[in-house]
Structures are given as C-alpha cells and as structure tokens.
Backbone bond lengths (Angstrom), bond angles and torsions (degrees), N, CA, C in turn:
res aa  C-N    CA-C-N  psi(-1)  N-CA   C-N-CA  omega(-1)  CA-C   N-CA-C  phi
1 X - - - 1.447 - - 1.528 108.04 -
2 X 1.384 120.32 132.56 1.438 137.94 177.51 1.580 104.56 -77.57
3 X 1.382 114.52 129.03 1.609 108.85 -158.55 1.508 81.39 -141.77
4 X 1.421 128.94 155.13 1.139 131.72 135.20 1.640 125.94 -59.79
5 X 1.561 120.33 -174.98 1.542 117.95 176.33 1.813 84.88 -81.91
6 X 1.318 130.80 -68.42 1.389 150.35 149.84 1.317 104.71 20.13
7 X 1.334 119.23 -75.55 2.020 131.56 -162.36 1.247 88.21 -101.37
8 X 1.211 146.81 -12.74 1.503 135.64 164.85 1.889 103.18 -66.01
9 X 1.677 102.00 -53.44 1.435 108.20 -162.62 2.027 104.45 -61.62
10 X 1.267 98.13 -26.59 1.414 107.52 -155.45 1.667 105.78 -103.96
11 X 1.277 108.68 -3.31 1.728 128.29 157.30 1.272 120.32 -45.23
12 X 2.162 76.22 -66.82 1.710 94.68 -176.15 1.511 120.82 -64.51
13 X 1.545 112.84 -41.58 1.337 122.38 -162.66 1.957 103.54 -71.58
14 X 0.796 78.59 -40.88 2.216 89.44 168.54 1.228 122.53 -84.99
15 X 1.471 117.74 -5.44 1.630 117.47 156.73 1.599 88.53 80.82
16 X 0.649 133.36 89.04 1.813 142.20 175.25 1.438 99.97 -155.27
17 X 1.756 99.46 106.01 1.428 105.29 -175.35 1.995 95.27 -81.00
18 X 1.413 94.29 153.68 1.660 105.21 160.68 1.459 123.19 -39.88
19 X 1.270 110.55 -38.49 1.233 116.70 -165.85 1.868 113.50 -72.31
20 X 1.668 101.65 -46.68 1.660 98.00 172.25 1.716 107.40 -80.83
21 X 0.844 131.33 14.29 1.356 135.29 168.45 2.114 103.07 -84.75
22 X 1.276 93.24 -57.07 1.629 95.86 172.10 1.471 109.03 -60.79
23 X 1.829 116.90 -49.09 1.675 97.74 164.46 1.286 133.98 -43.27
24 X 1.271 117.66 -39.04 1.585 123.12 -178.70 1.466 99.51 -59.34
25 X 1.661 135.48 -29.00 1.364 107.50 -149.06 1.739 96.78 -95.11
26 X 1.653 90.19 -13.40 1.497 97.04 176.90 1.567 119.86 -70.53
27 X 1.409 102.96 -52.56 1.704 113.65 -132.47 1.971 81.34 -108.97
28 X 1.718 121.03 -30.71 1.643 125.01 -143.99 1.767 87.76 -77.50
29 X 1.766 93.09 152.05 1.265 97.93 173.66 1.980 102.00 -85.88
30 X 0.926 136.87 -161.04 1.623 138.02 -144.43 1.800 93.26 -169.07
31 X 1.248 104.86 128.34 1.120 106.99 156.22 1.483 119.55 -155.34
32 X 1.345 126.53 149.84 1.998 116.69 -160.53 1.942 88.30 -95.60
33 X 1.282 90.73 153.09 1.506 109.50 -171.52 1.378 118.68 -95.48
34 X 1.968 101.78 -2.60 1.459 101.57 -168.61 1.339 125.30 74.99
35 X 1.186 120.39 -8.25 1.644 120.29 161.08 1.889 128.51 -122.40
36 X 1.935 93.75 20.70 0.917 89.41 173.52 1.946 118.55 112.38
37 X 1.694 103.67 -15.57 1.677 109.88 161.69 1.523 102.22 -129.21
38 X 1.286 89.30 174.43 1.855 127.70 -177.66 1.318 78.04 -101.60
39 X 1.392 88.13 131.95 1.714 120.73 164.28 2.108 94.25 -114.18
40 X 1.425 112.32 112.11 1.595 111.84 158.03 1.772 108.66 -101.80
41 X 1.469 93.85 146.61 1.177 105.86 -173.09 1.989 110.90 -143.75
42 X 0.899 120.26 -178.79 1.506 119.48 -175.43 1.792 91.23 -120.56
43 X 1.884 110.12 142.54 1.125 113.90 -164.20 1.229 91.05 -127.06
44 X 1.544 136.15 -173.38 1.223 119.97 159.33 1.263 112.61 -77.57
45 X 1.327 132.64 -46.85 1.321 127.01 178.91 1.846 123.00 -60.60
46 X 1.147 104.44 0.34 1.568 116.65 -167.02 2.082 89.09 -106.77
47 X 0.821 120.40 -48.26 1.657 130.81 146.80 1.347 139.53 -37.66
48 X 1.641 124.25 -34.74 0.887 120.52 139.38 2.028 129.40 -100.88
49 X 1.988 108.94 11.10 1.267 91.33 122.69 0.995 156.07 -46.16
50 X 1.332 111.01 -41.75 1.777 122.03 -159.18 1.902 80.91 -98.75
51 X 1.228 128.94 -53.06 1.739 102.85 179.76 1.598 116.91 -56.90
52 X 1.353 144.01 -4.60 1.270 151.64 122.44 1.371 115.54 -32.30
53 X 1.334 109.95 -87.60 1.509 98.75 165.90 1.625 149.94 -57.51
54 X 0.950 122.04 -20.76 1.388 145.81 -178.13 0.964 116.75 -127.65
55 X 1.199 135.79 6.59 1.552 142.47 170.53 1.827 114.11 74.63
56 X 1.303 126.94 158.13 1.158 131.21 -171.33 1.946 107.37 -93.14
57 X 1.293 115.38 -14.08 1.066 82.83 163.35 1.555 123.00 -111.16
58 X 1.310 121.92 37.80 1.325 141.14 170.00 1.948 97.22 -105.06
59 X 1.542 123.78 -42.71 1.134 89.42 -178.90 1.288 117.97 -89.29
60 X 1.639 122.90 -4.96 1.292 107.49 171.62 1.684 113.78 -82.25
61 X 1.169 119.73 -4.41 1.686 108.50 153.02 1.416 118.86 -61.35
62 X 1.138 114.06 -30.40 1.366 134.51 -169.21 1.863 110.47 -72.58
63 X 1.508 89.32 -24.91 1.777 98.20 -149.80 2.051 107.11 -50.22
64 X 1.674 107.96 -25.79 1.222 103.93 176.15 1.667 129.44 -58.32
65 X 1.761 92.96 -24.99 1.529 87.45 173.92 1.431 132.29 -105.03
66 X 1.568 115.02 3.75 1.474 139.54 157.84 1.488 102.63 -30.78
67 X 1.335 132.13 -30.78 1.432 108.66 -159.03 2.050 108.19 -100.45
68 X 1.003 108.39 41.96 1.577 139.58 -153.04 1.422 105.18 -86.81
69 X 1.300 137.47 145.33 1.511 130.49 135.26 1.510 123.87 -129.10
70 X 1.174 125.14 -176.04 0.989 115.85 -176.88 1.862 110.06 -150.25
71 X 1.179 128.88 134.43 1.798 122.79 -174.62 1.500 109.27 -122.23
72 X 1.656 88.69 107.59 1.653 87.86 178.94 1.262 118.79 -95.71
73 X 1.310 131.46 -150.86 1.342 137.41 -160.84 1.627 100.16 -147.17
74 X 1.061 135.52 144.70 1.344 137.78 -145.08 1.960 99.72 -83.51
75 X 1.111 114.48 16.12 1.815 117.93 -179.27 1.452 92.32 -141.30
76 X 1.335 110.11 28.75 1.604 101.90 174.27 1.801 138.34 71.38
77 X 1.289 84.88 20.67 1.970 103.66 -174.56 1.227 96.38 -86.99
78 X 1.662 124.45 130.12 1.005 134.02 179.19 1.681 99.93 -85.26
79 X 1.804 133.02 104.80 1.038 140.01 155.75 2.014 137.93 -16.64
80 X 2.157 76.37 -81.03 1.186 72.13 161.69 2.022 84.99 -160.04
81 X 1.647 103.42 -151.67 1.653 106.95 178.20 1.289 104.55 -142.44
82 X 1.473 111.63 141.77 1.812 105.53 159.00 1.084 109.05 -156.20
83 X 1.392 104.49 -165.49 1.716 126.10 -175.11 1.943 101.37 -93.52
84 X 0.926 89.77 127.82 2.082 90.10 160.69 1.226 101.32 -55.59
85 X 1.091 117.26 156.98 1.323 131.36 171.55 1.674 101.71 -149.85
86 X 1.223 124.76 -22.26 1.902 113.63 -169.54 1.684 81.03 -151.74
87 X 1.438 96.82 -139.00 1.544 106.11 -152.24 1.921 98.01 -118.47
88 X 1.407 117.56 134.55 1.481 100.35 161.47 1.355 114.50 -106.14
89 X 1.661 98.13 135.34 1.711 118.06 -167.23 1.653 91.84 -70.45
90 X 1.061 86.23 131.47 1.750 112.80 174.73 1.699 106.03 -105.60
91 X 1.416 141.11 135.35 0.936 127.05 -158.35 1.850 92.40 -150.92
C-alpha cells in the first residue's frame, strides 16, 4: 500500500492497524470528495460483506475499528486516516 509520511504518521497516532486499512480497499464503500480524492469508508452493507467473508465473529472483534476512513489520491496514495466523527455527504 502507497502511504504518505502524513497517513503513515496519523495511522499510528489513531491506532489504525494495517490490516483494516487493507479491509477498506476490499470490503469500503468509495466516494469522490469533489476536490479530487476517494474518501473509503465502512457501510453497513460493506460490513456484512466482510461478515460473509471472514466470518462474524472476527468482525465483531473487529467492530472497534469499523468506524474508520480513509482519503486517497486518484493513483491510489493513501492521504491520510481517521475516526468518523459525523456523517459523509454522499452526493
């Protein structure tokens, strides 16, 4: 995965293991922000993908880091990472 120094530094400091970062690129729904990145995020239906695939009691261990996003760059550079905090406008 193509990371900045930036979404690397801000990975670590927010506790965002590697691993749900690779879920998002799998399982996250995608949406453009209008200035040019993909915002991935976990949906409910993108959630009980991954409990399909990986079983449900792996994602409810998981369930603390579901509330995640991620802003890429249109060649796939991971920006930066965070926590949800409100709602992303879908348009």
């Amino acid at each position: 995965m193509n990371m900045t120094y930036h979404a690397g530094a801000r990975s670590q400091q927010r506790g965002i293991p590697p691993f749900i970062l690779d879920c998002l690129d799998n399982f996250g729904e995608e949406v453009y922000d209008g200035h040019g990145a993909i915002i991935r995020y976990f949906t409910r239906v993108s959630r009980r993908k991954m409990e399909r695939e990986l079983g449900r009691d792996l994602v409810s261990k998981l369930a603390q880091y579901l509330n995640i996003y991620k802003v890429e760059n249109h060649d796939g550079t991971v920006i930066t990472t965070g926590h949800l905090t409100k709602r992303i406008n879908r348009k």
